[in-house]
C-alpha positions in Angstrom: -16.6 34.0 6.8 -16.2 30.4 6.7 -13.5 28.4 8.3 -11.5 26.3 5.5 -10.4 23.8 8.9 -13.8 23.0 9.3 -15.8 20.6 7.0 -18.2 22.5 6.0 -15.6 25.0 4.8 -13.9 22.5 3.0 -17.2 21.4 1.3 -17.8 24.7 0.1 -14.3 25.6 -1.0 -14.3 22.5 -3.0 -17.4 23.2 -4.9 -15.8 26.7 -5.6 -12.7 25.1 -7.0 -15.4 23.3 -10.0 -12.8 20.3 -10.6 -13.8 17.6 -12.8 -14.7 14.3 -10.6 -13.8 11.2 -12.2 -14.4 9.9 -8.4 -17.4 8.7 -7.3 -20.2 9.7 -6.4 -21.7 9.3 -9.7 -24.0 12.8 -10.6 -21.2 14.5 -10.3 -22.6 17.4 -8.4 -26.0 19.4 -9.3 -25.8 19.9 -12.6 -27.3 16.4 -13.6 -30.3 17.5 -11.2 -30.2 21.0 -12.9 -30.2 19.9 -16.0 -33.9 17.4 -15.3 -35.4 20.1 -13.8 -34.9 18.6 -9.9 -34.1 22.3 -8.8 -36.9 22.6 -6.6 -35.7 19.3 -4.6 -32.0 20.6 -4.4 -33.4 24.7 -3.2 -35.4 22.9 -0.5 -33.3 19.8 0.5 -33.5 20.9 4.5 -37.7 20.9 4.4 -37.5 17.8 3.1 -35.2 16.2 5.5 -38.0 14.2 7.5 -39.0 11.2 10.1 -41.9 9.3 9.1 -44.8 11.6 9.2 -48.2 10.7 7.8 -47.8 9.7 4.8 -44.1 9.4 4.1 -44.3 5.6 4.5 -41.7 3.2 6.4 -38.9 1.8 4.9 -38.9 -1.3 6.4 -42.7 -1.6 6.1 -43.2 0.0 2.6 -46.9 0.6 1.7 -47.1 3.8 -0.1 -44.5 6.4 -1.8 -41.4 3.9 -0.8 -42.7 0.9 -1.9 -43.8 2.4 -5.5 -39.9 3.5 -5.4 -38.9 0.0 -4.8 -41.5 -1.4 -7.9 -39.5 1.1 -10.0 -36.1 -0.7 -9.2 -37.7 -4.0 -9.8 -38.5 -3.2 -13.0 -35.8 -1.6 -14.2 -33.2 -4.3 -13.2 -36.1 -6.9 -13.5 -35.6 -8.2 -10.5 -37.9 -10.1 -7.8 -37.9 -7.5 -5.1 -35.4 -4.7 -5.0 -34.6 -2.7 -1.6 -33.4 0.8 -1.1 -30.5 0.8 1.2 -29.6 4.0 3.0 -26.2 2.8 4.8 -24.7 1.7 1.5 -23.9 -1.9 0.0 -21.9 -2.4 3.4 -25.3 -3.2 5.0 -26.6 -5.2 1.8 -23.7 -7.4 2.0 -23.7 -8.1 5.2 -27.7 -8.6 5.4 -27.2 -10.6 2.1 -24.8 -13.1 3.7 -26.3 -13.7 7.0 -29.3 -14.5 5.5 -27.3 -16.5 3.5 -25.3 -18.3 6.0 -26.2 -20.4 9.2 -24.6 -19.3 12.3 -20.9 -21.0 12.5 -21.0 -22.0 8.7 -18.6 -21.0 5.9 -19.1 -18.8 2.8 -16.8 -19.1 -0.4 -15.8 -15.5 -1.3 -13.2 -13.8 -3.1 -10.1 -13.1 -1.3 -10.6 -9.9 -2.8 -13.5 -8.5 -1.5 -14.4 -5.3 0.3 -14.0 -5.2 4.0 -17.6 -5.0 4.4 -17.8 -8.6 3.9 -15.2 -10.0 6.3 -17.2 -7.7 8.5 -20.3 -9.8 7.7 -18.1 -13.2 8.6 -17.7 -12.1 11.7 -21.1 -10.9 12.5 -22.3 -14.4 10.8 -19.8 -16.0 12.9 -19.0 -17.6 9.5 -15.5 -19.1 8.3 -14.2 -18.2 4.8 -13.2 -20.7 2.3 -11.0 -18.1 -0.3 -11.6 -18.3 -3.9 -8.3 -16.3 -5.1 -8.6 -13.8 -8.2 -6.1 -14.0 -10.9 -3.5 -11.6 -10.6 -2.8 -9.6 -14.1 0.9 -8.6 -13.1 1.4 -6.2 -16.1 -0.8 -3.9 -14.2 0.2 -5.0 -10.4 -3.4 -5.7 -9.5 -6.3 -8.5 -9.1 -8.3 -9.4 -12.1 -11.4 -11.9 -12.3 -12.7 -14.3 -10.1 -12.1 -17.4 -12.9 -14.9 -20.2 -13.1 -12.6 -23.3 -11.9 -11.4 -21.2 -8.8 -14.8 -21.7 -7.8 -15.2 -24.9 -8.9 -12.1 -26.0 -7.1 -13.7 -24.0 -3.8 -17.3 -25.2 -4.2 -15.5 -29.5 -4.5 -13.1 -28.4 -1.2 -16.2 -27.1 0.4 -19.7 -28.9 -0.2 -21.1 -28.0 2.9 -21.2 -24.0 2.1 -24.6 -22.6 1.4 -23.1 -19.1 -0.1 -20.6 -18.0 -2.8 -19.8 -14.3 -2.9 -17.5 -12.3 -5.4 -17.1 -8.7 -6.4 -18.0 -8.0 -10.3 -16.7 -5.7 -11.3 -13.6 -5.2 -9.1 -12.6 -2.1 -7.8 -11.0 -1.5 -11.0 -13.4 -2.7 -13.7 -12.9 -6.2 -14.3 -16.0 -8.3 -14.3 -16.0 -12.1 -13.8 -18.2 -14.7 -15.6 -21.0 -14.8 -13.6 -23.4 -16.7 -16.3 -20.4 -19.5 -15.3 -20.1 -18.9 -12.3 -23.4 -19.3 -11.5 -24.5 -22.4 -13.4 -21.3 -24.3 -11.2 -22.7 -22.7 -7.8 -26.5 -23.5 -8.7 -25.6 -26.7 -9.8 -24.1 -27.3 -5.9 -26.9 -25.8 -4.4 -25.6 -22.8 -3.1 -26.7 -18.9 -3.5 -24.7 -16.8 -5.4 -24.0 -13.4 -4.3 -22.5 -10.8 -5.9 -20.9 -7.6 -4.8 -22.0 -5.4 -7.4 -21.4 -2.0 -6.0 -19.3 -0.6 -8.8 -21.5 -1.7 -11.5 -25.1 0.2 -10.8 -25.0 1.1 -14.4 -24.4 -2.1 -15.9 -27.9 -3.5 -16.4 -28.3 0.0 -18.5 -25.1 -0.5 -20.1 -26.0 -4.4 -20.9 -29.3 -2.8 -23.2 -26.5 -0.4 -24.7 -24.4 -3.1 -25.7 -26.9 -5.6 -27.2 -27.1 -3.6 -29.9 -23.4 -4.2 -31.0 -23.4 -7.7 -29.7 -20.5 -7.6 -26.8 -21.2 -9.7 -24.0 -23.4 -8.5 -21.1 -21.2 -8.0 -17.6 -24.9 -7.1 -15.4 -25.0 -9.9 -12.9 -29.0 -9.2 -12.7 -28.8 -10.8 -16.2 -26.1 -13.5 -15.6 -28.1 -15.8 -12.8 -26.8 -14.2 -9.6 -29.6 -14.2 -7.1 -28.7 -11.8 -4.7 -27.0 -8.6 -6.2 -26.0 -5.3 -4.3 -25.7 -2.4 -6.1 -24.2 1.2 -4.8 -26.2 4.0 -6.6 -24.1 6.9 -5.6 -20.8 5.5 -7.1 -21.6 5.4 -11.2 -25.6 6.5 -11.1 -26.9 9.7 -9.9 -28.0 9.0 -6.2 -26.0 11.0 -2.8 -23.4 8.7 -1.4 -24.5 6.0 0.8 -27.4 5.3 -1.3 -27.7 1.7 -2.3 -30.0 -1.3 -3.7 -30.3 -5.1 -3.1 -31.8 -6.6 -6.0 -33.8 -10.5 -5.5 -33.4 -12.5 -8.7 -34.3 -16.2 -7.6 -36.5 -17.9 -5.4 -33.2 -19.2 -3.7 -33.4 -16.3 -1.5 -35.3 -16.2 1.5 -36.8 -12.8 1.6 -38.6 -12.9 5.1 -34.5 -14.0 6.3 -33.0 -11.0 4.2 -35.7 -8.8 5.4 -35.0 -9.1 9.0 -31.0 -9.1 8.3 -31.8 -5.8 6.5 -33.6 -4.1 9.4 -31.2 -5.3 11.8 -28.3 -3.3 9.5 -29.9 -0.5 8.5 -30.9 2.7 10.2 -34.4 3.1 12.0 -34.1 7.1 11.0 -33.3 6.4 7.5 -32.7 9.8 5.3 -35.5 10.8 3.4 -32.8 12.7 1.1 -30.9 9.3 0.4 -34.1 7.8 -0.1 -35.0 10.8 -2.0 -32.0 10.6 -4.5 -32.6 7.2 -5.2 -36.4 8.5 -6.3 -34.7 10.7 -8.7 -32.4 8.0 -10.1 -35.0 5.7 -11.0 -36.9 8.8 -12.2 -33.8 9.8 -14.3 -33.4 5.9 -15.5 -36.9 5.6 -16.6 -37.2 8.7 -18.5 -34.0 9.4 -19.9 -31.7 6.2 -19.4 -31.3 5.3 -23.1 -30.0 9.4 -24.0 -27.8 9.5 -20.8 -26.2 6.0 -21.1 -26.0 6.6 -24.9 -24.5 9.5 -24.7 -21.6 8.3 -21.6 -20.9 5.8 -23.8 -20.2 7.0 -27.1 -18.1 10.1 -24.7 -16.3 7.0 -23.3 -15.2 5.6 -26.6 -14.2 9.0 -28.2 -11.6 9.9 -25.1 -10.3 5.9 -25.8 -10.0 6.4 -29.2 -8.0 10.0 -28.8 -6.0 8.4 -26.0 -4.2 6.1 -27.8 -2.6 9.0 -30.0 -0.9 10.3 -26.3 2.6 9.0 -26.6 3.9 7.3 -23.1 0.4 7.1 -22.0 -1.0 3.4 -21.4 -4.3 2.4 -21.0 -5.5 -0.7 -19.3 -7.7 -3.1 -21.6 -9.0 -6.7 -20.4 -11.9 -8.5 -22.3 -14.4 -7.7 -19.4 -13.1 -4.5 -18.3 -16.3 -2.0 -17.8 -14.5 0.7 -19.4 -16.6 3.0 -17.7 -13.3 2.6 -14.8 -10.6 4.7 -16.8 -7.4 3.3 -15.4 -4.4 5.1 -16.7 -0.9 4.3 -16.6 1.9 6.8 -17.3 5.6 4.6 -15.9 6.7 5.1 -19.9 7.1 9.1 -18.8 8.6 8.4 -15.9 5.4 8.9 -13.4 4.3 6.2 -11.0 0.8 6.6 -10.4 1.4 8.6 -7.1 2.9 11.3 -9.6 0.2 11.0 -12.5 -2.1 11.6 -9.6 -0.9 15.4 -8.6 -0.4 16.3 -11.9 -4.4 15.6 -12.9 -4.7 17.4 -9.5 -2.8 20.1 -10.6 -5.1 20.8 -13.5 -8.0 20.6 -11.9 -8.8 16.9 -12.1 -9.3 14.2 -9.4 -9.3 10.4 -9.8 -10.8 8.1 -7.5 -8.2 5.4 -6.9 -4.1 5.3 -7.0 -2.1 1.7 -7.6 1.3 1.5 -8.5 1.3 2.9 -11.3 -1.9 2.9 -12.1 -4.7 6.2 -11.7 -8.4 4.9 -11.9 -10.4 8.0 -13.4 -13.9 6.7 -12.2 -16.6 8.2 -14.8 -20.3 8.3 -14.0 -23.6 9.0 -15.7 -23.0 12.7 -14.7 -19.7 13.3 -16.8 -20.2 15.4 -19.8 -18.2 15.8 -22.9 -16.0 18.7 -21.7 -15.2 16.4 -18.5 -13.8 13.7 -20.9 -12.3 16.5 -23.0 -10.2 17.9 -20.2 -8.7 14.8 -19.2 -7.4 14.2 -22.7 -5.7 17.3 -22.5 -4.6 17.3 -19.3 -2.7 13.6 -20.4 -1.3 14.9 -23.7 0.1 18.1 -21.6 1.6 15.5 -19.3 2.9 13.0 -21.7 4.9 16.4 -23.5 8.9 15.4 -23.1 9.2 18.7 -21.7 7.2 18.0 -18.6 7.4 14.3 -18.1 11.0 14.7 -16.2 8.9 17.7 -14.2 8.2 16.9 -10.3 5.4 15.7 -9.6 4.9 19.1 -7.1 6.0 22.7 -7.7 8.8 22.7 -5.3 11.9 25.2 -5.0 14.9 24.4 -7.0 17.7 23.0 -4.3 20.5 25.3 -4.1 23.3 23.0 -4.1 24.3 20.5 -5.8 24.1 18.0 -2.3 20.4 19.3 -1.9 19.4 18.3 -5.1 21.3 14.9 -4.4 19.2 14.5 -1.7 16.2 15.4 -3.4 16.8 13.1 -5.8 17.2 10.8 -3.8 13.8 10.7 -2.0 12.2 11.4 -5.4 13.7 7.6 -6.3 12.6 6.2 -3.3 8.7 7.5 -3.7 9.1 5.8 -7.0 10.0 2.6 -5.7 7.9 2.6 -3.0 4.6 3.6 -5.2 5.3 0.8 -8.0 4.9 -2.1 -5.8 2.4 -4.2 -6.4 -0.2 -5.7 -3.3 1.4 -8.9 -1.8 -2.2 -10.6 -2.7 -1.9 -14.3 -1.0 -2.5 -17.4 -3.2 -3.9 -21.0 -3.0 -0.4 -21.8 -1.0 -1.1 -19.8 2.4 -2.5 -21.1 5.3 -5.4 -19.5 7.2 -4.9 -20.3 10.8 -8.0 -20.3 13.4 -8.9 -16.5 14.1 -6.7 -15.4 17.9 -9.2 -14.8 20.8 -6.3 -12.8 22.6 -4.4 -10.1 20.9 -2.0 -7.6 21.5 -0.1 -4.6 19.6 3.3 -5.1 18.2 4.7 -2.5 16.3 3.9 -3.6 12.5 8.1 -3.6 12.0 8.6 -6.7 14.8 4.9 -8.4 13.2 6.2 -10.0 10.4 5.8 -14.4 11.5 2.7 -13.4 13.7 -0.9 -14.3 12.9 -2.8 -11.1 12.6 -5.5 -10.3 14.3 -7.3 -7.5 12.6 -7.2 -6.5 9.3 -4.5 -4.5 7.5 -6.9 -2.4 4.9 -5.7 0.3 2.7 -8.3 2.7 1.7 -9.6 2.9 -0.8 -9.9 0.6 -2.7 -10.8 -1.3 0.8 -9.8 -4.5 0.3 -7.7 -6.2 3.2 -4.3 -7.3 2.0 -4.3 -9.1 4.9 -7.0 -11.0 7.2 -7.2 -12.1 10.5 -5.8 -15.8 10.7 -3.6 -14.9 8.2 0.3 -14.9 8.9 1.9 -11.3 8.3 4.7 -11.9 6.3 7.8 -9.2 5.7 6.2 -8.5 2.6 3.0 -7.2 4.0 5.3 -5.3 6.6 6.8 -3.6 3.7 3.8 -2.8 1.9 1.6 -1.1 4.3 4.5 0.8 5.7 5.2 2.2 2.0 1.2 2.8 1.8 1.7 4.9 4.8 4.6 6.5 3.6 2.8 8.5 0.7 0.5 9.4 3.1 -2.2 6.6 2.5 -4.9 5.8 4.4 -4.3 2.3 5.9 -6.7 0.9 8.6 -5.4 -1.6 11.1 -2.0 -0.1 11.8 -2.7 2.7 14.8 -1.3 6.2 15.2 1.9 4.6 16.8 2.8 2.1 14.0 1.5 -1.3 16.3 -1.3 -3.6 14.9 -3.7 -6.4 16.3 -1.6 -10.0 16.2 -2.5 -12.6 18.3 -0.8 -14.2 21.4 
């Protein structure tokens, strides 16, 4: 009998429950595998789990069965030399900028990227000039990263050797990298891009040629160093990842040795393994499975619009492979939407505000798309809009449900707030070489010292040599209120600030 408290329990009581994952990882489980006749890799997964015996190449010397998996990437994104990564973009993005950046030098990057890459500045030793995102406050979040933000960084800053951005963003919004790029090449400077949620869009990009909509791949916009996660949107395990080389810009002996100082010396043959099967996947059915995800994609938009109550986010370069939902004209704050998909036997990937991100990936099938839709129509009903968001126990007075009302209002409140995302005003003080812990109530006018990060989407809202304001105080105690996860602030409520 297995023990639900342990993980492996909870693994296996999961994949009993069968709920439809519109969260990554991208294969959605083994029926994509299944279905391409991989069963004799998933029956004998633990045999295959290897070191590197005779035969089974090295990953950071790749002469035989590795290095004709790495030819397959370059092909299919076209690249210069692509790299299987076996501790996720995290490692990519951290190799890619410190091959990028001299010791003590300063990279441009989006205030709004992952905390992978403020982990690289300090590894770098590197200072960060911010190139801020526009905010799309209909929606409470951070959009593109716009051409003349960088412009304006790349004049403030001609001495950086590096621009980095995420494309697309946590939520799907891709910047113009084709712009972006020309304004960073003509500088001199590398452009990296944090492509981690957009695997599929080189696939995508041949999709869309056909009906003419612009391409959102930075492989095919003039980025030269682009890291791609696998597992979040394509059919590799989690963890499995890719840097693709597009230009000559790139030092490849530099990125190399960053690489093998990030990356495991025991890497997984099974990630390594998965990402085979990806690119085997890709090459021999990519046009029927992105065909078919697509045209799935734009039937559930279509019906959606007929759900009364029920918005959903557009932008001109959303990849509306990120299904961000937003159900406030019923009543439910995101927190809310959440539990009821969860009720019915759907999970999304991300919660904002108001907004639930439904993540789709090239596993999703039809009746995945088709029990969504009907979970949102049942939702959106009149009768079950002013429905908690749990099954809970009537109150029995009239006081209790007073009270209960009561913290049902506040939860709202609290879960409709928008990230206090700093802008082009703020000032970034020098990093503190002594800290202490406050508790994060008396922080508010100090200069933190480690970063506050919820998770996911793991994007700091706040950086070291940044000054905590009271409404980052408020913020990440409301995050921790609905029972978020939010790195920086300890079991005890202190954080890091310096002295």
């Amino acid at each position: 009998m297995r023990n639900k408290e342990q993980l492996t329990g909870f693994l296996l009581d999961h994949a009993a429950q069968r709920t439809v994952s519109f969260h990554m990882p991208g294969h959605k489980g083994s029926g994509l595998y299944r279905r391409f006749g991989y069963d004799g890799f998933l029956n004998q997964m633990m045999d295959c789990d290897i070191t590197e015996i005779p035969g089974a190449d090295n990953l950071f010397q790749p002469e035989g069965v590795l290095r004709s998996t790495m030819d397959r990437y370059r092909r299919l994104y076209d690249s210069r030399e692509s790299y299987l990564l076996v501790n996720g973009s995290s490692c990519g993005l951290v190799a890619a900028v410190m091959a990028s950046v001299p010791a003590g030098g300063r990279l441009i990057l989006a205030r709004n990227c992952h905390k992978a890459v403020y982990n690289a500045l300090s590894l770098a030793g590197a200072q960060p000039v911010y190139a801020f995102p526009e905010m799309l406050p209909e929606y409470g979040i951070t959009g593109e990263i716009r051409p003349e933000e960088v412009r304006r960084c790349v004049a403030a800053a001609p001495d950086v050797s590096a621009v980095l951005i995420p494309s697309p963003n946590y939520y799907g919004i891709c910047s113009d990298i084709s712009a972006i790029a020309e304004i960073v090449h003509d500088a001199g400077m590398t452009l990296i891009v944090d492509q981690a949620h957009g695997a599929h869009l080189k696939f995508f990009d041949e999709n869309r040629r056909a009906d003419g909509r612009c391409l959102m791949a930075a492989e095919n916009l003039g980025a030269d160093i682009v890291i791609n996660s696998i597992h979040k949107t394509l059919a590799a395990f989690t963890e499995a990842a890719l840097c693709n080389v597009m230009s000559d810009r790139v030092d490849s002996d530099e990125l190399e040795d960053a690489l093998q100082k990030m990356e495991s010396t025991s890497p997984s043959y099974l990630l390594m393994a998965s990402l085979d099967i990806n690119a085997d996947l890709l090459e021999k059915h990519g046009g029927e499975l992105v065909d078919d995800w697509r045209k799935e994609l734009e039937l559930f938009y279509d019906r959606a619009v007929s759900i009364d109550g029920l918005r959903v986010m557009t932008h001109s370069r959303l990849d509306d492979s990120k299904i961000n939902l937003d159900m406030s004209r019923r009543g439910l704050n995101g927190y809310e939407l959440e539990q009821e998909l969860r009720k019915r036997g759907i999970l999304a990937e991300l919660i904002t505000g108001n907004l639930v991100m439904c993540m789709s990936g090239i596993g999703n099938r039809r009746n995945d798309y088709e029990r969504l839709y009907e979970a949102l129509r049942e939702i959106a009903e009149p009768e079950n809009a002013a429905a908690p968001a749990c099954d809970r126990a009537e109150p029995e007075n009239a006081a209790a449900r007073a009270c209960d009302e009561d913290e049902t209002e506040r939860r709202n409140g609290m879960a409709v707030e928008a990230p206090p995302w700093p802008d082009q005003s703020f000032v970034l003080h020098p990093v503190p070489r002594k800290r202490v812990r406050t508790p994060i109530d008396d922080a508010a006018g100090r200069v933190c010292a480690q970063a506050i990060i919820p998770y996911p989407p793991g994007i700091p809202v706040i950086c070291p040599g940044e000054e905590i304001t009271e409404e980052i105080v408020t913020y990440a105690k409301t995050l921790r209120a609905l029972g978020q996860n939010v790195m920086g602030i300890d079991g005890d409520g202190c954080v890091l600030v310096g002295v």
